[in-house]
N, C-alpha and C positions, 0 to 999 in steps of 0.2 A: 590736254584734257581739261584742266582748269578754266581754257579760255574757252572751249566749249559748254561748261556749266555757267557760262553767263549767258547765252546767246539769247535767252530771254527778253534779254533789253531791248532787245531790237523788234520784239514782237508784238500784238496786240496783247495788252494786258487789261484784262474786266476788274471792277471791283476791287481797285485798291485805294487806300486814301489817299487823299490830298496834302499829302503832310505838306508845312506852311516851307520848311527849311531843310532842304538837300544835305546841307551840312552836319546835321542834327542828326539825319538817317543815315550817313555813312558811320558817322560816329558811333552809333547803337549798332550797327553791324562790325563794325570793327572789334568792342568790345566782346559782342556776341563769340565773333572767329576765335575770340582767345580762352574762352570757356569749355569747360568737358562736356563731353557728347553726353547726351541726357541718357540713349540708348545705344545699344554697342552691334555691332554690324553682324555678329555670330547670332543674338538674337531675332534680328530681322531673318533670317536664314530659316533660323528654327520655324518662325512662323510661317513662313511664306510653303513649307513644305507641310503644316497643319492646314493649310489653306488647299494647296492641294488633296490632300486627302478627303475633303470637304466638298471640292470639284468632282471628286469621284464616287463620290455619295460612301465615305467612310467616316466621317464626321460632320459635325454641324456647328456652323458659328452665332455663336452670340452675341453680336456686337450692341453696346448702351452704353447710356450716360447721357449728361445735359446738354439739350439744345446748343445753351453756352455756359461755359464755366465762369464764373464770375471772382476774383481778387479777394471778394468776403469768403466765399464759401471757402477755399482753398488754404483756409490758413484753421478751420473745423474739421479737425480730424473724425470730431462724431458723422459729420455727415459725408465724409469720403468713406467711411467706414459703413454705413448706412445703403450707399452706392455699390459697392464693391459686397455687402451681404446679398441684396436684392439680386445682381446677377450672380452670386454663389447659387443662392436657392433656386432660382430661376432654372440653373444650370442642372439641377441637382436633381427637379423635377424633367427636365430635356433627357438626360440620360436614362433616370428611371424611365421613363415612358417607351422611348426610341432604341434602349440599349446600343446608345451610340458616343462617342466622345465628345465632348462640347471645348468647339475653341473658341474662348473667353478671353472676348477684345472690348476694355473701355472705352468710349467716349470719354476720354479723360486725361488731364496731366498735358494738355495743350490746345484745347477745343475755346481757345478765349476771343475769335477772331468769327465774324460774318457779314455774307453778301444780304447788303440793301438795296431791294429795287430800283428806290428812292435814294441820292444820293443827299438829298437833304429831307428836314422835316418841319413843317411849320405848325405852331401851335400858337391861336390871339393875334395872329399876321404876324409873329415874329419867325423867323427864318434861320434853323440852325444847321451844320451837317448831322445826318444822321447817326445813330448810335451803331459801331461798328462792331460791338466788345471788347470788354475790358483791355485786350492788348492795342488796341487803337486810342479808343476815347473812354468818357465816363457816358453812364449811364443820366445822370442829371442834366435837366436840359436850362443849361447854362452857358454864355459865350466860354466861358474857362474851362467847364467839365466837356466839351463837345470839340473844342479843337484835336486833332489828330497828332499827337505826343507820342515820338520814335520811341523813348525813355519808356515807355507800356510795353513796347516789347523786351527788353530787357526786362522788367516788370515780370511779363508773362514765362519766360525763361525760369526765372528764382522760382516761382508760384510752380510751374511745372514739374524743377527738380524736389518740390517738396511735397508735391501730390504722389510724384513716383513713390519715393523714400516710404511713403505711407504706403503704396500699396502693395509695393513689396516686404513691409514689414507684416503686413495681415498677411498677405498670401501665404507667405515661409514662415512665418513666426507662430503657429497655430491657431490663428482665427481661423483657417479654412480647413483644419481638422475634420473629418467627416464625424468624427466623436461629436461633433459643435452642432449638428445638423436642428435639433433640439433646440439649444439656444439663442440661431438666428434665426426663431421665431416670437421670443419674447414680446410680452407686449401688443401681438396683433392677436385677436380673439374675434373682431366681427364679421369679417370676409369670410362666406363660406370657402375661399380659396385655400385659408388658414389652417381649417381643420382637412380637407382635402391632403397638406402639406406636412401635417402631422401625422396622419396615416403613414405616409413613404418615410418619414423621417423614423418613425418606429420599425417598419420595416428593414431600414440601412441600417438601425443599429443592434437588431439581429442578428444581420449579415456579419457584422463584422465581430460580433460576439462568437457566433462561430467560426469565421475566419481567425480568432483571437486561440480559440481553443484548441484548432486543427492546425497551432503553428504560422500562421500562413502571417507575414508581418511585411506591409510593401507602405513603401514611403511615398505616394501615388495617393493613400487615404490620408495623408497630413499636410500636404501642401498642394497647392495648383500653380500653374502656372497663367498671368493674364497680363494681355499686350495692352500697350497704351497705340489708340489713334487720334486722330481728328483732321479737318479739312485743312490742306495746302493750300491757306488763302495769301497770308498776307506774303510773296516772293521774296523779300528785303530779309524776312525771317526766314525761311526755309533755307535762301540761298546760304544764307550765314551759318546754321547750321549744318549744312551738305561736310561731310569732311570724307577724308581718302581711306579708306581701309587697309591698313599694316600687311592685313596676313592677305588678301587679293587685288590691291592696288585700285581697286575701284570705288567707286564716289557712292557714300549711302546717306539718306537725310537721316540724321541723327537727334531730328525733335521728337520723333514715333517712330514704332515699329512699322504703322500701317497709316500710311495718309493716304488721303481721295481727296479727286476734282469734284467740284461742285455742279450740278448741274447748270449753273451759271455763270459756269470757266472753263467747261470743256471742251471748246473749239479746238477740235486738232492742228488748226495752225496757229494757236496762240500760245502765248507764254506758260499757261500753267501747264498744258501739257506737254511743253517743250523742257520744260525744267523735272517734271517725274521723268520724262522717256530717259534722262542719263543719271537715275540713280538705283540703284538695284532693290528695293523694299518691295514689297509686296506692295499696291495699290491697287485702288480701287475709282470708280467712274460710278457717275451719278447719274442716269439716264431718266428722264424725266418723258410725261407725253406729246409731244415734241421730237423724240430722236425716232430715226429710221433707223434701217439695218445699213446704210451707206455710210452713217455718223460710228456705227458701232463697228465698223470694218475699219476705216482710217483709224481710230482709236486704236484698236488691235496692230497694223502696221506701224501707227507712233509709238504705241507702248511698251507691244511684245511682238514683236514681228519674230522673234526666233520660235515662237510659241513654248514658252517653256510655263511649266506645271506653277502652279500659287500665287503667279506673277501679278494677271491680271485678274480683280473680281467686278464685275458688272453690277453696281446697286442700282434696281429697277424702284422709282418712287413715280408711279401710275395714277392712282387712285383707284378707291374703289368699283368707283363706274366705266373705268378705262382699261383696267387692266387683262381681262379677259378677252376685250378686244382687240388691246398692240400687243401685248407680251408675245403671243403666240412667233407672228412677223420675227421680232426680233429674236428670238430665242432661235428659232430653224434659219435665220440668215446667218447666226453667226456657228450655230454647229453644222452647217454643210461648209464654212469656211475651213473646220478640223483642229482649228487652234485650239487650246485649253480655254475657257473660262468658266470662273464660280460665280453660281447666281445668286444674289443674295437678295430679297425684300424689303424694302422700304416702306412700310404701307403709314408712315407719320404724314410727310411731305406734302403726298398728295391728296389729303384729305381734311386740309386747315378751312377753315369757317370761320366766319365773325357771327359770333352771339347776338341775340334781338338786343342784349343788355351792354352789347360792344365791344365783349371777352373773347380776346381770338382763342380759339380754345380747339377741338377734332372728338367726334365721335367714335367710341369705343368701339360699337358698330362694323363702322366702316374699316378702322383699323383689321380687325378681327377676318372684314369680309376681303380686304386686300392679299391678305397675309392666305386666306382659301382660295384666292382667287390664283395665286402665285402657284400652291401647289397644285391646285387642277388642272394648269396647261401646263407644268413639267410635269407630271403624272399621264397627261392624255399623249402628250410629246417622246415620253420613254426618256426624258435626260432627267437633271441631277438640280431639287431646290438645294442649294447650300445653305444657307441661314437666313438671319433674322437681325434687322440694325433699327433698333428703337431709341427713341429719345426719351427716358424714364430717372427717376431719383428714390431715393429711397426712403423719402417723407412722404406723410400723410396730405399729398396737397390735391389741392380740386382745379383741376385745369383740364381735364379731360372729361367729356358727358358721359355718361352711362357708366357699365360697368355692372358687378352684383350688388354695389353700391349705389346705384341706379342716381349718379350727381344729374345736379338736372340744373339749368340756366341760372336759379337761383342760389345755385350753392355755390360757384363757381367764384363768388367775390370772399368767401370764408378763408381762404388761404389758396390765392391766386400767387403764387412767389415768383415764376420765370421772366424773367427781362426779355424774353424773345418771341420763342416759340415754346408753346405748352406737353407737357410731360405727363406719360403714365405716371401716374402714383407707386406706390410700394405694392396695394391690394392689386390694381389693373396690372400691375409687371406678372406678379403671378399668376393670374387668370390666366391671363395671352400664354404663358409658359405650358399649361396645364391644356389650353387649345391645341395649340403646336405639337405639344407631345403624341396630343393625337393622331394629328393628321402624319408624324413622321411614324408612329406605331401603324397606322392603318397603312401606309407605302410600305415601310418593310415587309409587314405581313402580304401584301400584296403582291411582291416581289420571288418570295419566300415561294407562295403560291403558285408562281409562275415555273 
């Protein structure tokens, strides 16, 4: 078993650095192997069977967080806190609306790693490798901060177990108290989203004033539970972290509950998807415009060939102008194959622009019409949207155009903060939430009807 969990090496591997010294990288893995698993293999389980249930259109997932996590951020608990509010509320209006559960997966607590087109970058004709995040390189473009340092993944390891510790201490410790629902709105007053969100939050604590009253006391309104994921980029790390599980003797990556391939590492004969197919987590595939239903069938055979339920979830990132025209294809190639999958939306990805002023930045818009476009053809199709995977924070930042906020090209340099790729704000996470709501309110009703 063990010498099957490498067989990676021997495969095409996309997108990884160049570290300068082999030496260096076994050592930071080595170290790695002797470390506690960040996540424990019972809760990969758990989720992978909320995911399921998601596939069967009995709940819906909310997957967010940043682009890329960054070394600074991760040692601010206000703003892990900030993140983890955002998709509370977020979540809080999903259920109100949909009367449905929300499985609540961070982008976060190991998202510190990404694929560059460009394997270098020049800037004034000088020539550096590109910025891979924080568990690779630095973001300053310097020969010293740009070399690829194995030592960042350990790095990114510590930065992770202390993003968890935090999020599990809001989750259980009563910040996600439904009593709280109130409080995680402080402070925003100008999005008409806000007062929208105060409506339902007055509502819920109604609810539970009479549920207070009629006895009824459930430990379901004081805690939630939220999974950490992010992309299985860099192998060196994933490998290292792969360990054996006590109680089923099988191999689970123990940096996330839930990792996914990239849409630009998902070749079924190469190394990343050789390295998920032997470990048992829930995961997830990045299907971009580009993949066929032939691409998403070998996937299915590499992945979950037994077809079993949570295993596998398909993130469709299309674009707005694309996706009612492939989705369709793909979605009927892979349900006349019979296997399980959960479809989940991406509508960030494929809808990045560069600003007239140079700001790579995505229209609200188009997010919004991706995210419509996803349920129309699993609505006209009779199968199952399962969620929503955004790239958002839980700051007031401007990186994204429009909105009820209506940011527009020139605002966009006010507090532009992402090192990557640009993010909903706190106000645009709830809009989209309060969309969403809808279109899952108007399917079940639809359904209901039926």
């Amino acid at each position: 078993m063990y010498r099957s969990l490498e067989r990676w090496r021997d495969l095409p591997a996309k997108h990884q650095p160049a570290w300068p010294d082999p030496h260096e990288v076994r050592r930071a893995a080595t170290y790695l192997r002797s470390m506690p698993p960040l996540v424990f293999a019972g809760e990969a389980d758990t989720l992978k069977a909320e995911i399921a249930k998601a596939g069967r259109g009995e709940a819906f997932i909310l997957q967010g967080g940043d682009c890329a996590e960054t070394f600074a951020d991760s040692v601010s608990a206000n703003r892990i806190r900030a993140k983890i509010q955002t998709i509370l509320q977020m979540s809080i209006v999903l259920t109100y609306g949909a009367a449905l559960p929300i499985v609540k997966i961070g982008r976060m607590a190991g998202q510190y790693a990404k694929p560059r087109s460009n394997p270098m970058e020049t800037r004034n004709g000088i020539e550096l490798p590109a910025y891979m995040g924080d568990a690779v390189n630095g973001h300053a473009f310097t020969p010293e901060d740009r070399i690829p340092d194995p030592q960042r993944m350990i790095d990114a390891y510590h930065r992770s177990a202390t993003t968890l510790n935090l999020i599990r201490a809001f989750t259980g410790g009563g910040f996600a108290d439904m009593s709280e629902v109130h409080a995680w709105n402080k402070g925003f007053t100008e999005n008409p989203a806000y007062k929208k969100y105060e409506t339902i939050a007055a509502d819920i604590d109604w609810a539970l004033r009479f549920m207070k009253a009629a006895g009824i006391d459930s430990p379901a309104v004081r805690t939630v539970d939220m999974y950490s994921s992010h992309e299985s980029l860099l192998l060196e790390y994933e490998n290292a972290m792969t360990r054996i599980d006590q109680r089923t003797s099988a191999p689970y990556n123990t940096s996330a509950h839930f990792v996914w391939i990239g849409e630009r590492t998902r070749e079924a004969d190469g190394a990343h998807v050789d390295m998920l197919s032997r470990v048992r987590n829930p995961i997830g595939v990045k299907l971009g415009p580009t993949s066929t239903v032939e691409d998403a069938l070998r996937l299915l055979d590499k992945l979950n060939p037994e077809g079993e339920e949570g295993r596998l979830t398909f993130i469709t990132r299309l674009g707005s102008s694309k996706v009612r025209e492939l989705l369709p294809a793909l979605v009927e190639g892979v349900s006349a194959d019979g296997r399980p999958v959960t479809w989940v939306t991406d509508p960030m990805h494929g809808n990045t622009i560069t600003a007239t002023n140079g700001y790579k930045t995505r229209r609200m818009d188009d997010v919004v019409d991706e995210v419509r476009g996803f349920f129309e053809v699993h609505n006209s199709l009779g199968t199952i949207p399962g969620g929503l995977h955004i790239e958002l924070t839980g700051d007031s930042v401007t990186e994204v155009l429009g909105g009820s906020e209506e940011l527009s090209e020139e605002i966009l340099s006010q507090r532009y903060e992402t090192l990557v790729d640009p993010r909903l704000n706190h106000g645009q996470s709830l809009e989209l939430a309060f969309l969403v709501s809808q279109m899952l309110r108007a399917r079940t009703s639809g359904l209901r009807s039926d």
